[in-house]
C-alpha positions in Angstrom: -73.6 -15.1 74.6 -70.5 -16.5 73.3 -70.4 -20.2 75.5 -68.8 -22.5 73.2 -70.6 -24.3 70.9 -70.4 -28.6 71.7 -71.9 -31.2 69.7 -73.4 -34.6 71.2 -74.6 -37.3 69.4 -78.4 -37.9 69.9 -79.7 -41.2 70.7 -83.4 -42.6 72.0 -86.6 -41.7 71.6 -86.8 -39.1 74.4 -83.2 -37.2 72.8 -84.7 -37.5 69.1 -87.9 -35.8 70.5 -85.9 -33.1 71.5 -84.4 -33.2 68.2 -87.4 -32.8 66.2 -88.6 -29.7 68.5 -85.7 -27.8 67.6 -86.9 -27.2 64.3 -90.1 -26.6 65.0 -89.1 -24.5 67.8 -86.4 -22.4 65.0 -89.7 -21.7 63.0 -91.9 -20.7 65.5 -94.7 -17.7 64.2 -92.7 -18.3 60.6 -96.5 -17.8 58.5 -94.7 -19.8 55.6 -93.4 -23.1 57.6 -95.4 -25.9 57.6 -94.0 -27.6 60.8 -93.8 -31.3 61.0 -95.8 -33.9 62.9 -93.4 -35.2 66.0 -94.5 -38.2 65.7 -94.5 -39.2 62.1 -90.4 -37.7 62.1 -89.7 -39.3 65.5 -90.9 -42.7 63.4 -89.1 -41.6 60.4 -85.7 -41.9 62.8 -86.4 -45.2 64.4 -85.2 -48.3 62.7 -88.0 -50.5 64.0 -90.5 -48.3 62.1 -88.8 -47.2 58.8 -87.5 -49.7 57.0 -85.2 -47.5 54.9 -83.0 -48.7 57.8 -82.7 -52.2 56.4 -80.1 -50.6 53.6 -79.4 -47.1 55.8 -77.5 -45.8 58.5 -77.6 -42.8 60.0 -76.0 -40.8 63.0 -77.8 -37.4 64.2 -75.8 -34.4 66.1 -77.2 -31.4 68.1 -75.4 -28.5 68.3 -75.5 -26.5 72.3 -74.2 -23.0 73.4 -74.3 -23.7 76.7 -77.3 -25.8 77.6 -79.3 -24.3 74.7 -80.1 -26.1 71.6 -78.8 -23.8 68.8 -78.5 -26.8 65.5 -79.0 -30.2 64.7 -78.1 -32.5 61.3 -78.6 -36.0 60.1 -75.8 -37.8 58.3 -77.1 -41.2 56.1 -75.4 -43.8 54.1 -78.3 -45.5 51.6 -76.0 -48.5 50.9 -78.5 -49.5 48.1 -77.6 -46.4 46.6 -74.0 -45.8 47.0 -74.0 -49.8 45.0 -76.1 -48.3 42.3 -74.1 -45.2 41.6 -70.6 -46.9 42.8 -70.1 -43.3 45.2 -68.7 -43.7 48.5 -71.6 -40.9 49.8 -73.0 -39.7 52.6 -76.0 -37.7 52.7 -77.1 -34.8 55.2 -80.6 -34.2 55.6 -82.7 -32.5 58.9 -80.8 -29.5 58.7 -81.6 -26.6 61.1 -79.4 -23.9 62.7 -79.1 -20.4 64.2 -77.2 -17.9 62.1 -73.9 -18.5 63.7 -70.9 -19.7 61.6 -69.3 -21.1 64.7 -72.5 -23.6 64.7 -72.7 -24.4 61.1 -69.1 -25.5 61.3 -69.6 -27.8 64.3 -72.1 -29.8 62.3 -70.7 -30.1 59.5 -68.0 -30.8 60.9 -69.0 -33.5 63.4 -70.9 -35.2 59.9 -68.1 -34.8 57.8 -66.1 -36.8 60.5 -68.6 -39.7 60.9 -68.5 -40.0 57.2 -65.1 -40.7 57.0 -64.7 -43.1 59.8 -67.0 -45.2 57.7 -64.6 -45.0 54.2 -66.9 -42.0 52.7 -65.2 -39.3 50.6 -68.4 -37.4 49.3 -70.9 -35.7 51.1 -74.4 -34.2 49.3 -77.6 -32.9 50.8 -80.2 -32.0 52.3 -81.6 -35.3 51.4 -83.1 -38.0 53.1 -83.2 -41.5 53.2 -85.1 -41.8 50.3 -86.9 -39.8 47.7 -90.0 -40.3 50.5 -88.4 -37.9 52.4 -87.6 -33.9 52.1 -84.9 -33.1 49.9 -83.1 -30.0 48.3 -82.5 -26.6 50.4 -84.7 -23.6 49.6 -83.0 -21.0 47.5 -86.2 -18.7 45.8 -89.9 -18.8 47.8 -89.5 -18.1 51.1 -92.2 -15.6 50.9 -94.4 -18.9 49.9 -96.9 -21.3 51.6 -94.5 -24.2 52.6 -96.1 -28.0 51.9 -95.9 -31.1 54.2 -93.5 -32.8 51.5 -91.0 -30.1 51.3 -88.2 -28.4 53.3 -88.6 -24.9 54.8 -85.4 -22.7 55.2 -83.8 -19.5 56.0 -82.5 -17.7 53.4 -79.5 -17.5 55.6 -78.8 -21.7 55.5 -77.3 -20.7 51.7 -74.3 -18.9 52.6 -73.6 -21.1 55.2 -73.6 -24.3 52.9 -71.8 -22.2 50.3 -68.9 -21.2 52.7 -68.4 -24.9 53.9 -67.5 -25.2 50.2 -70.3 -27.1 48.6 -71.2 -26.5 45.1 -74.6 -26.8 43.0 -75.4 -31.2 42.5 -79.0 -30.7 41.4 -81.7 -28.0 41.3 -85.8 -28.9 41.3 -88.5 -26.3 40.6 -91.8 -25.8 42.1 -95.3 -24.8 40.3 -98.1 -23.1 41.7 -100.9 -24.1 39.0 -104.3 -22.1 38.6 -107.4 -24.6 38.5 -109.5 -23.5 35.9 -113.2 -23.1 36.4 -114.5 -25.7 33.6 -112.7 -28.4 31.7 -111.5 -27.1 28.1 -112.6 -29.3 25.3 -109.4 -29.1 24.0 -108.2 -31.4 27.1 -111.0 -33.4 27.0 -110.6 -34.3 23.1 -106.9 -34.7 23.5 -107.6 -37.6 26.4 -110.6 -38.7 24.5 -107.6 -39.8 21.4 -105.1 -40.9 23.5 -107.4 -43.7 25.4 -108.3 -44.9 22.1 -105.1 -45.0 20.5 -103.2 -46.8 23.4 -106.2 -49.0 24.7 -105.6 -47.0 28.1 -108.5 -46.8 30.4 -109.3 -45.5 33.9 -110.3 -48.0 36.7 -110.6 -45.3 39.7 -113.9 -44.7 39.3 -115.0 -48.2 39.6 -114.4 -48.3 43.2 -115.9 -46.6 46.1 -113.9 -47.4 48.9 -109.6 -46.2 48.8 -109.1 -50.3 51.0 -109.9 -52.0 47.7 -107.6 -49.4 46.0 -104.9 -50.2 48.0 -105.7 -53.9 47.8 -106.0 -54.0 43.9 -102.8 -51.7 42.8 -101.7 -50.5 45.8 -97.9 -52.4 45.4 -98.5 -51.6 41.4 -98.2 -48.0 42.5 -94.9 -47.8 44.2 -93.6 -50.2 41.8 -94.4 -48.0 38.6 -92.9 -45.5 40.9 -89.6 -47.1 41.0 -89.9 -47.6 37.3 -91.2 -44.2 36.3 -88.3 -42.6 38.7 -85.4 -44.7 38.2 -83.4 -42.5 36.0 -83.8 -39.3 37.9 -81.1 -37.9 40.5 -80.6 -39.9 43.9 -83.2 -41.7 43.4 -83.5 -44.4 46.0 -85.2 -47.7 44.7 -87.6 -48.6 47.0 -87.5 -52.3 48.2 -90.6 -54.8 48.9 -90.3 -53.6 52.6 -90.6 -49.9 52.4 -93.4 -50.7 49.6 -95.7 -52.5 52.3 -95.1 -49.6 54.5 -96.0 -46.7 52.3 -99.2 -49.1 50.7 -100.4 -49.1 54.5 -99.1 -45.2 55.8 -99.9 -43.4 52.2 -102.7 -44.9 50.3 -105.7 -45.3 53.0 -105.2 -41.4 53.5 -105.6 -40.1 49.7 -109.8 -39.5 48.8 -110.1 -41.0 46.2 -111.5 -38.4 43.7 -107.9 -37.2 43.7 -106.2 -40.2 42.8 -106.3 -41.5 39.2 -104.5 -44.9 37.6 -104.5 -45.6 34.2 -104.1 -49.0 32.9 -103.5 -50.7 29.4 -105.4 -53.4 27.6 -103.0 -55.7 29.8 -104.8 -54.1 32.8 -101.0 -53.3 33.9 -100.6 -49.9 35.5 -99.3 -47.4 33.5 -99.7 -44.1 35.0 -100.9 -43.5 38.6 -101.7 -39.1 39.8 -102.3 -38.7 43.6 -103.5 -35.5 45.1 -104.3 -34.6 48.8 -105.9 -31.1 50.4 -103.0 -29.3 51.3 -102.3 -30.3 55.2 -100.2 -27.0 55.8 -102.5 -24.4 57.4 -103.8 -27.7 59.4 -99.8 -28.7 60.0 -99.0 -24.8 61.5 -102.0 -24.8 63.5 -101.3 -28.6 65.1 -97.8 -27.0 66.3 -96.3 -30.9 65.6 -98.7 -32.4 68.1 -102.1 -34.8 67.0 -103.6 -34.1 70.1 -105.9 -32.8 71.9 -106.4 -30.3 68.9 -104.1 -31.0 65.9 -106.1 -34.1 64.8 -108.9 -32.1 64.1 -107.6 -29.2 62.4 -106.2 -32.0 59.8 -109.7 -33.9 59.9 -110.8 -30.9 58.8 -108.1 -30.4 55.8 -108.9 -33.7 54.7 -112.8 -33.8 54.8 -113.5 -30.4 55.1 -113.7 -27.3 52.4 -110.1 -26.8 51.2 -109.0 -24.9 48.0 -105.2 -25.7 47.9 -104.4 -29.2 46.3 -100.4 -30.7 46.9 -100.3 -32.8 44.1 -98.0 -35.2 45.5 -97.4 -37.3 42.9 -97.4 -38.1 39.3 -95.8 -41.1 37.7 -96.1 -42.2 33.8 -94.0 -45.6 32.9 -91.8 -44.8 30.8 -93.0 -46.6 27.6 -96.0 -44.4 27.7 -94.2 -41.1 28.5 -94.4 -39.4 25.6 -97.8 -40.3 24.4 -99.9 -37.7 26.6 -100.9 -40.5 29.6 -100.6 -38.0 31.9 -103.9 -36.2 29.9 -105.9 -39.5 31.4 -104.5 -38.6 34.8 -106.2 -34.9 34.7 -108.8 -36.1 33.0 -110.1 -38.3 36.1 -108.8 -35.8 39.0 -109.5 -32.0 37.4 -113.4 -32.4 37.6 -113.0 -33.1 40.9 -110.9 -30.3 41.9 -113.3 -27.8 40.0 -116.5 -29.3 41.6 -114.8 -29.1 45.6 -113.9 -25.4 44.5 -109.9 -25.8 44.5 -108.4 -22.4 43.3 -104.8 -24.0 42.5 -102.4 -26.9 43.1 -99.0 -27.2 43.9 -96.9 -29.7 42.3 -94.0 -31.4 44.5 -90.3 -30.1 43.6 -89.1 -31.3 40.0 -85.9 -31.7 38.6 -85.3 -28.1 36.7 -83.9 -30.4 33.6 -86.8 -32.4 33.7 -89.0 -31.0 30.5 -90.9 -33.9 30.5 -92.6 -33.4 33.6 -92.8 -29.9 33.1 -95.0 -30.3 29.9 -97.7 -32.0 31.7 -98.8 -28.2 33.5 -100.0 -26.9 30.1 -103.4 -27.6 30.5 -102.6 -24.9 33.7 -102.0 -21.4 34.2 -98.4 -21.7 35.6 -96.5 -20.0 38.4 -92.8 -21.1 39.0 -92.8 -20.1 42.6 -90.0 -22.1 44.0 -86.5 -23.1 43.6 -84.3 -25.6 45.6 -81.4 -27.5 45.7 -78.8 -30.3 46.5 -75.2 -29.3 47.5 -72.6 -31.8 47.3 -68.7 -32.0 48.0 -65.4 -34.4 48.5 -64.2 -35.1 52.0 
């Protein structure tokens, strides 16, 4: 039909339900999207349970033909940000729409307009309020198993970005790496020197129980994080508060054969790998809901026989980058993924400059399965 498209502004929790549906709804029977859980995105959007919101603001928009939903966007200031880089930026993030021009333009425009009635004369995206969110649009994979950390697109979101005028701000690639079915020697021997060299130990595997973890080094985690990370593009620096939250959301959820920290003769944390089942198949057969079934289905990614890893994060500090930490890290988690059976990992999107990261998958057989990125123009 050709109604005109309008644009409202969505507010409260029952709207924002809404808005999270549409995506999943825009994806529905897609084998490669990995749909979201409502209620972790709902909780994502509300100020009183992310605190991202103590330096962000954000407006969302909904696109309708008629009474049917046909788009939605997300525009964010990260204040925090905008005084690191000096930028007068806007991100958009929570992308989603039919392929109709006449909708693109509505939202972009409506986010382009917000930005400027707050003094903003750049806009980039799809990103987030943080680096803890998804960021960067699909551009090569789409034939691929999605993750729960990622964004799913059409191919078709490209053109539209393009025609609005954006350009290229930052590309990250994705690795599907073969396990291999025994640890080489070679790996072994090379972690073997480095501990003794650099007085670097592992402590994981003196605890039993991922509470203590979280106790011991869980704040030591995000906070190498900031300092492993600080450098890269957009990165968010992530304050005491959202710290707190991700120590309690994130940690008591990772087993803890696939989490590894490394520490120095100081016992300060110097490198800190975290791997979890994949949750997608789990994710697309939960439709976005926990219950009655979907809690199960993820149980059952979690404790159950599962032979795709995410490996969600790795993090060296940077005085230790170059002196093959990140051996220690594989060292702790690999036996465990050849012992549960895992046939390959995925590694979360990296920035396609970033070598150093890149150099780390050599003790892998490597696929470069997907592309994406971060579009940015004035307003």
């Amino acid at each position: 039909s050709m109604e005109p498209i309008t644009i409202r502004e969505i507010s409260g929790r029952r709207a924002l339900k809404k808005y999270v549906q549409f995506n999943i709804d825009l994806y529905k029977g897609n084998p490669y999207k990995v749909p979201p859980l409502v209620a972790d995105e709902l909780n994502t959007f509300t100020p009183a349970k992310n605190p991202a919101f103590d330096f962000c603001e954000a407006v969302h928009f909904m696109a309708y033909e008629g009474k049917k939903p046909v788009g939605r966007i997300t525009g964010i200031i990260n204040r925090n940000l905008n005084e690191k880089t000096g930028k007068k930026e806007t991100r958009f993030g929570f992308v989603d729409f039919v392929d109709d021009a006449r909708v693109s333009d509505a939202l972009f425009d409506a986010v382009e307009e917000w930005a400027r009635s707050k003094g903003m004369n750049h806009l980039v995206g799809p990103m987030g309020f943080t680096d803890m969110d998804p960021e960067g649009l699909l551009i090569e994979g789409y034939d691929q198993l999605g993750t729960m950390a990622t964004i799913y697109n059409y191919p078709y979101y490209v053109d539209h970005i393009l025609r609005r005028g954006f350009e290229t701000e930052c590309e990250w690639v994705e690795f599907k790496l073969t396990v291999p079915p025994v640890m080489s020697e070679k790996h072994a021997r090379i972690a073997e020197i480095v501990r003794q060299k650099y007085h670097l130990r592992s402590v994981i595997r003196e605890y039993t129980n991922i509470n203590d973890v979280a106790r011991d080094y869980g704040r030591q985690i995000f906070e190498l994080i900031n300092e492993a990370y600080k450098d890269l593009y957009g990165y968010s620096t992530l304050t005491p508060r959202q710290i707190d939250h991700y120590v309690k959301m994130y940690v008591p959820m990772v087993p803890l054969e696939y989490l590894s920290l490394i520490v120095n003769e100081k016992d300060e944390l110097v490198g800190v790998g975290i791997a979890m089942p994949s949750m997608s198949r789990a994710l697309q057969k939960a439709h976005g809901k926990m219950f009655p079934f979907g809690f199960v289905h993820l149980l059952k990614a979690l404790k159950g026989k599962n032979d795709i890893v995410d490996l969600l994060l790795v993090a060296i500090h940077p005085d230790y980058q170059n002196m093959g930490a990140n051996a220690l890290l594989f060292d702790d988690i690999l036996p465990y993924f050849i012992k549960n059976g895992v046939k390959y990992t995925e590694t979360n999107p990296e920035m396609v400059t970033n070598n150093k990261v890149q150099q780390q998958w050599q003790y892998f057989e490597q696929q470069l399965h997907k592309r994406r990125r971060a579009y940015a123009k004035d307003i």
